[in-house]
N, C-alpha and C positions, 0 to 999 in steps of 0.2 A: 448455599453458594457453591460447597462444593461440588454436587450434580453437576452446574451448570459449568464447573470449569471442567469438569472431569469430557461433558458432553465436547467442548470445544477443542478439546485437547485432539479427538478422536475424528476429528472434520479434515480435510473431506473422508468419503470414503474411496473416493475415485481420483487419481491425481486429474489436477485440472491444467489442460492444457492453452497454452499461452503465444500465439505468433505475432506477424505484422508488426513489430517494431517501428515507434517513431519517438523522433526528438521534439519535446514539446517545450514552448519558453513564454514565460508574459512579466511581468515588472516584480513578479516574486523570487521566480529562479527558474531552471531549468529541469526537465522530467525526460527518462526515459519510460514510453506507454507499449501499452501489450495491448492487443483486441485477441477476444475469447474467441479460440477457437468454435469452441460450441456454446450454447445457455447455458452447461454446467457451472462456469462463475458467476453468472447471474443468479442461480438456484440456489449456489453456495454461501451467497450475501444473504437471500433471504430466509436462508435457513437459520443462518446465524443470527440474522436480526430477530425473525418471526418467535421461534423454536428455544432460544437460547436466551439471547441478551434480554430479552423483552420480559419475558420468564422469570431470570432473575433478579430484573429489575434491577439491573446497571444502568446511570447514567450516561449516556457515550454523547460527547458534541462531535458531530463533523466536521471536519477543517473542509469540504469540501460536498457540495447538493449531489453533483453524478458522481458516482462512484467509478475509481478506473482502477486498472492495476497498473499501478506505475512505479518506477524507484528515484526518487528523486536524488539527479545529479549535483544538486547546487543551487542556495539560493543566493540572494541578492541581500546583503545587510548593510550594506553603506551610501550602495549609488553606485561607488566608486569601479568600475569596468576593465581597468587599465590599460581600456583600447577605446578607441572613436564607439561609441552605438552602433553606426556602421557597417565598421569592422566586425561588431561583436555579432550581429544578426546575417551578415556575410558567411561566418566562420560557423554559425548554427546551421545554416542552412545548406553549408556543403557537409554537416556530420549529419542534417536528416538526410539526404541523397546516398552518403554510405550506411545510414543506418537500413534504408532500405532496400538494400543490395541483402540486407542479410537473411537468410532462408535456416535459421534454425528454427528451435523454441525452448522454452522457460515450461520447466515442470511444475508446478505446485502442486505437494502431495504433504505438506504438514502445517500446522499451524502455529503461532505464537501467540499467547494471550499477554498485553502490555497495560500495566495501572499506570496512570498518574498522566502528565504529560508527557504523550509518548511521541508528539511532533520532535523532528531535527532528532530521532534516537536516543529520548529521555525517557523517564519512566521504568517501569522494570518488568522483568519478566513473573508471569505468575502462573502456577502449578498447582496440584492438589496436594501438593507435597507443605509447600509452603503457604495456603491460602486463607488460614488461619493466623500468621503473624505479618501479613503483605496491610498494609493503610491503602486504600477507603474501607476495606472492607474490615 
């Protein structure tokens, strides 16, 4: 196990670059998305998947079939909106209009390997440091 976290730790080798911003939203919550620059994010997933996770034979379920780079802004756990539906897809749709005004980009140059439930920022961080007292493994 430890190889294969030692290998993740060390990904990419290239920072991968990240533009094209958009605000994306459906009845779970709301995401801000990246489109890859180049294939290198593409390469990078399936390194990781191919090379590594597969390798080690980690279980991993996807919360999601395509893969994006995205950071989720908020989701949806009640229903509850505090504003008309409306409203609330009005107010999305003038932050994607500014989101796409924006002409930066997002660097990705390290990784984080996360055990457990690591939806909503749960789970934990794992290292070769501690990869010997971390559960599942």
């Amino acid at each position: 196990m430890k190889p294969s976290i030692h290998a993740l730790s060390t990904l990419p080798a290239d920072p991968i670059i990240l533009d094209t911003p958009a605000i994306n939203f459906d009845v779970s919550g709301i995401a801000l998305s990246f489109l890859p620059r180049d294939d290198a994010y593409l390469n990078l997933r399936a390194e990781m998947w191919d090379n590594v996770v597969q390798e080690a034979g980690f279980k991993v379920n996807m919360r999601y079939a395509f893969p994006s780079a995205h950071i989720t802004v908020g989701r949806f756990i009640d229903g509850g909106l505090g504003m008309s539906r409306g409203s609330w897809v009005e107010l999305l749709e003038k932050l994607r209009g500014e989101v796409a005004q924006w002409e930066g980009e997002w660097r990705l140059d390290g990784l984080e390997l996360r055990a457990g439930k690591s939806w909503y920022g749960g789970g934990i961080t794992v290292n070769s440091l501690n990869v010997d007292t971390v559960a599942p493994f």
